[in-house]
C-alpha positions as MATLAB code, in Angstrom:
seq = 'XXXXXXXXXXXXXXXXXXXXXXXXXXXXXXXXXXXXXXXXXXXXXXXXXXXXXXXXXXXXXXXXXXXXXXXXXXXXXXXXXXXXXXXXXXXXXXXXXXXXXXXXXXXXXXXXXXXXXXXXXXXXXXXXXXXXXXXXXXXXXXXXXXXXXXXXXXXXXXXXXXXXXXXXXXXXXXXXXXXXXXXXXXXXXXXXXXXXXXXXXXXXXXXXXXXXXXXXXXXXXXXXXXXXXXXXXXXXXXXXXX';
ca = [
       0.000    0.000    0.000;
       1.750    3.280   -1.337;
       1.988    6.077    1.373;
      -0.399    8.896    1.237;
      -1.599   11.277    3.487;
      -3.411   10.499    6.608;
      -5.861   12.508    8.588;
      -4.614   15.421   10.680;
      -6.185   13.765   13.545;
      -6.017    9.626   14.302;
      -7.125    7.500   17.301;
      -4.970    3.875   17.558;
      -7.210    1.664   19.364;
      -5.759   -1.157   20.643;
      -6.964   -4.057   23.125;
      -5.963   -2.617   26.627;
      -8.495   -1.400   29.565;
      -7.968    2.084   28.606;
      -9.660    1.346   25.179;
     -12.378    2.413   27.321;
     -11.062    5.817   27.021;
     -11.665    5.733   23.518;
     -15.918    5.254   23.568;
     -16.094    8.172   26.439;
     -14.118   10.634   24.414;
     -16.390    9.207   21.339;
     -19.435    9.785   22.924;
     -18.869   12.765   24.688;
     -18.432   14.771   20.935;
     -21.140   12.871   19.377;
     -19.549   10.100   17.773;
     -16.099    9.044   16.508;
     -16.492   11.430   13.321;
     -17.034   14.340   15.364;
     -14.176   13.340   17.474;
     -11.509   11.869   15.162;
     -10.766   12.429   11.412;
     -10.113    8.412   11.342;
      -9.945    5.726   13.509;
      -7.624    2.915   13.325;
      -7.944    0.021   14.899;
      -6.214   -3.261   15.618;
      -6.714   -6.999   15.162;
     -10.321   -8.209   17.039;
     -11.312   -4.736   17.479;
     -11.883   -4.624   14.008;
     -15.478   -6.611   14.698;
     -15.847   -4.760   17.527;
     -15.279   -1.184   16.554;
     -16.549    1.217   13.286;
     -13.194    1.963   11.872;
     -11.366    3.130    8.871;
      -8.542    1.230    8.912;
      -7.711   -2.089   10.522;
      -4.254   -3.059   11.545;
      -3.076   -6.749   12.185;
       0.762   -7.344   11.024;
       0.703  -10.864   11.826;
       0.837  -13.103    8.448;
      -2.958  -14.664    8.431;
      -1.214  -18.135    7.298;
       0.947  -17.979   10.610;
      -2.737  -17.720   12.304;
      -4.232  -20.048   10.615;
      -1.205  -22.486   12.041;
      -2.543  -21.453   15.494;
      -6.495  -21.367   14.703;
      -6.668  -24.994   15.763;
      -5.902  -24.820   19.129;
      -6.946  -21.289   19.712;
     -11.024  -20.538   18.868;
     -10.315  -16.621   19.104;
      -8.107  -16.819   16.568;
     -10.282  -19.214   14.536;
     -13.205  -16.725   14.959;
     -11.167  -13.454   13.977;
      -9.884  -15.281   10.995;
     -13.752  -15.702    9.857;
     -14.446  -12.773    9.744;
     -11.249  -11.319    8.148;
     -11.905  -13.349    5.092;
     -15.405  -11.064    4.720;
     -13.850   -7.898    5.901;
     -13.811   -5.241    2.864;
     -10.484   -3.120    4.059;
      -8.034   -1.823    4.198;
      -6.662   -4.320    6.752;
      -3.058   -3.586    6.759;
      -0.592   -6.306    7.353;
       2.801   -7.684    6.561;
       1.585   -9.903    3.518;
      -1.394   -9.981    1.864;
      -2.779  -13.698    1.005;
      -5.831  -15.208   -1.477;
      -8.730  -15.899    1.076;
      -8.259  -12.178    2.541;
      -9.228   -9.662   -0.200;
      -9.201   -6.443    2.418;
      -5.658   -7.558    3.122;
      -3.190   -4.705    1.862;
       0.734   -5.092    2.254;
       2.326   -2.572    4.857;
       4.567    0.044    2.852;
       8.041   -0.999    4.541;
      10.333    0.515    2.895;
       8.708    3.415    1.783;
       7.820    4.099    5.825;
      11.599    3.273    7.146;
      12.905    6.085    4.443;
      10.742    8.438    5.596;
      11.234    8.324    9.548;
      14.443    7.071    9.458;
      14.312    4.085   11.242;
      13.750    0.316   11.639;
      12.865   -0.616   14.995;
       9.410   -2.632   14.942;
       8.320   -5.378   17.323;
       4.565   -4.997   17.396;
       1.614   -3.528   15.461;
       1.228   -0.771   17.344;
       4.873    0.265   16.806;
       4.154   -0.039   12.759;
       1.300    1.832   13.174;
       2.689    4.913   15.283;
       5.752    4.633   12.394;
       2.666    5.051    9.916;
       1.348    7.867   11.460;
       4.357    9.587   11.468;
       5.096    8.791    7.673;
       1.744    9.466    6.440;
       1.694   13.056    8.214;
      -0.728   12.639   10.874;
      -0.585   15.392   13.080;
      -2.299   14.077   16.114;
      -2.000   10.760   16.961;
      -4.519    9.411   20.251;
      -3.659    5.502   21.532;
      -6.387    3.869   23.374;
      -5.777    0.517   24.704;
      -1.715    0.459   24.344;
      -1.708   -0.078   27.968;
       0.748   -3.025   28.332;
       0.151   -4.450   31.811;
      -2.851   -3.761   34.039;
      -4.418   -4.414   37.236;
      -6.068   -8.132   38.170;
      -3.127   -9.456   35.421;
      -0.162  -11.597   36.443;
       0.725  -10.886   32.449;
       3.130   -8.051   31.091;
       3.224   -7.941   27.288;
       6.263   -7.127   25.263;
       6.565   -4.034   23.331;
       6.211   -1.157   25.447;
       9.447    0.141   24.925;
       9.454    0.319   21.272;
       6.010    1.715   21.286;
       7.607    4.494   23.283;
      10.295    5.178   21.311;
       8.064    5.836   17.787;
       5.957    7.667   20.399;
       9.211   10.039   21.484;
      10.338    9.628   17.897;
       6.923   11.409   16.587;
       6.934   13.899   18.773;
      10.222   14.832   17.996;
       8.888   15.392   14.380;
       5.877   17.903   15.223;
       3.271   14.967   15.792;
       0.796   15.853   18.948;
       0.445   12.617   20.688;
      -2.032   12.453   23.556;
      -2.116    8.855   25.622;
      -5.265    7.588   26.893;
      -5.509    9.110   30.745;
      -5.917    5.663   31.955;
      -3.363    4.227   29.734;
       0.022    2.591   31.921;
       1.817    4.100   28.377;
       4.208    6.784   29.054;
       3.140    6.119   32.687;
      -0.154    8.336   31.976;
      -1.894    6.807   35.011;
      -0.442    4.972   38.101;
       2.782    6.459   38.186;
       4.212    7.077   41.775;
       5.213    9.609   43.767;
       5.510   13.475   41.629;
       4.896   13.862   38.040;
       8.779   15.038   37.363;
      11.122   12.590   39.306;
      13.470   14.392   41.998;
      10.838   17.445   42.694;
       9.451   15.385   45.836;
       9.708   18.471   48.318;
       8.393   20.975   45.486;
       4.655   21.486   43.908;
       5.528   22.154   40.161;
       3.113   23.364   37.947;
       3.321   24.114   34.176;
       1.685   26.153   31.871;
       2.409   26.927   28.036;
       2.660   30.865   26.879;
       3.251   31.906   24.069;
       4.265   28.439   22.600;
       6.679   27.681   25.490;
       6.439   25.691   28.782;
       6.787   28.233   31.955;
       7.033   25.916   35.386;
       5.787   27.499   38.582;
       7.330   25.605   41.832;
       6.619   25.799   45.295;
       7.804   24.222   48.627;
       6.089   21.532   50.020;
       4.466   21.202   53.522;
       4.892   18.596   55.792;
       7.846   15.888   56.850;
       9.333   13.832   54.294;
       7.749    9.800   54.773;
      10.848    7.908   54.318;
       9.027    5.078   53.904;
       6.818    5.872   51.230;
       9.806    7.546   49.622;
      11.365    4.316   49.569;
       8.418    2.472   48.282;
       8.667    4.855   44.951;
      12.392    3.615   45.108;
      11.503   -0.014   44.734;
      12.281   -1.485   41.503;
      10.265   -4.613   41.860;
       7.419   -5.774   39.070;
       4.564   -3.545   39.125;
       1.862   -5.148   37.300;
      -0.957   -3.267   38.418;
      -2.903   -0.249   36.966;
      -5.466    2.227   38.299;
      -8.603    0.590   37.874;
     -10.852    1.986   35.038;
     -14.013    4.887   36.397;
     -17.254    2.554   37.015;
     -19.710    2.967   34.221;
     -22.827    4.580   34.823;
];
């Protein structure tokens, strides 16, 4: 699929919790064409969600392999072959006609680099080649609370997400997203200002920080759980619907 140019504005929806963050900001303007000049989203989402373009990278034949023993898969893979498109992916194969090969090296000339090790991560390079100039992830969340599980990836996902804004693209993470530690982060938002109340405000196109002393005795002990490098596998939990 030859690059052209996206959107100005794109949501990535991906599996996570904070995909939840995706139908209130929907909803709350109206729809998802009201809020979003596309929305993209990625592998089973794309029978759950109205989107404009689907991403699943992994080869459908390597799925197939693994439809067997796995009935999700089996069931995604049904409806795929019926699915009109774009779905973009690494190869296209006969069975899939919405299938449409993702533009390799046409995207890894135009940001400059190679590092991919999820669908997300091609995506958020895609963005970035195709001139999107705000990107919003919903669901990229990574680990999350009531899992033992912590899924590879995050790291790369950050860098294309450092990497875009770098290049002008406004990237906003869902609020209850564990990306870019949006949500459940301890202790201050900027590491090292535990004794100060820093605030920040943009004027006139540039960030002006405001920073006060703290009240109060230090907790040592709550200092040193921030300090403890242990697994966290836990995220805030996501607002009750109602």
């Amino acid at each position: 699929m030859p690059l052209s140019e996206s959107p100005a504005h794109v949501a990535l929806v991906a599996l996570g919790p904070s995909s939840h963050d995706y139908i209130v900001a929907a909803e709350a303007s109206g729809g998802r064409s009201a809020a979003f000049g596309a929305v993209w989203a990625v592998n089973t989402y794309g029978d759950v969600l109205a989107h404009d373009l689907l991403w699943h990278m992994d080869d459908v034949r390597v799925q197939e392999a693994r439809a067997a023993g796995n009935p999700k898969i089996a069931a995604m893979l049904a409806w795929m072959r019926r699915h009109p498109g774009p779905i973009m992916t690494s190869r296209p194969h006969p069975g899939y006609p919405g299938l449409v090969a993702y533009p390799l090296e046409d995207v890894v000339n135009a940001v400059g680099s190679d590092y991919f090790n999820s669908t997300v991560a091609y995506a958020i390079a895609y963005a970035i080649a195709t001139k999107v100039k705000r990107l919003d992830l919903f669901g990229l969340d990574f680990n999350w609370r009531g899992s033992s599980e912590v899924e590879p990836g995050r790291a790369c996902c950050e860098y294309w997400i450092g990497r875009a804004q770098l290049l002008g693209v406004e990237v906003k993470v869902a609020p209850h997203s564990t990306l870019m530690d949006a949500s459940g982060k301890p202790g201050p938002k900027y590491y090292g200002y535990d004794t100060l109340d820093v605030s920040a405000e943009v004027i006139d196109g540039r960030a002006k920080f405001t920073m006060a002393p703290k009240d109060g005795a230090i907790d040592g002990a709550e200092i040193e759980r921030r300090y403890d490098h242990s697994p966290r596998r836990e995220a805030p939990a996501l607002p009750e619907e109602g």
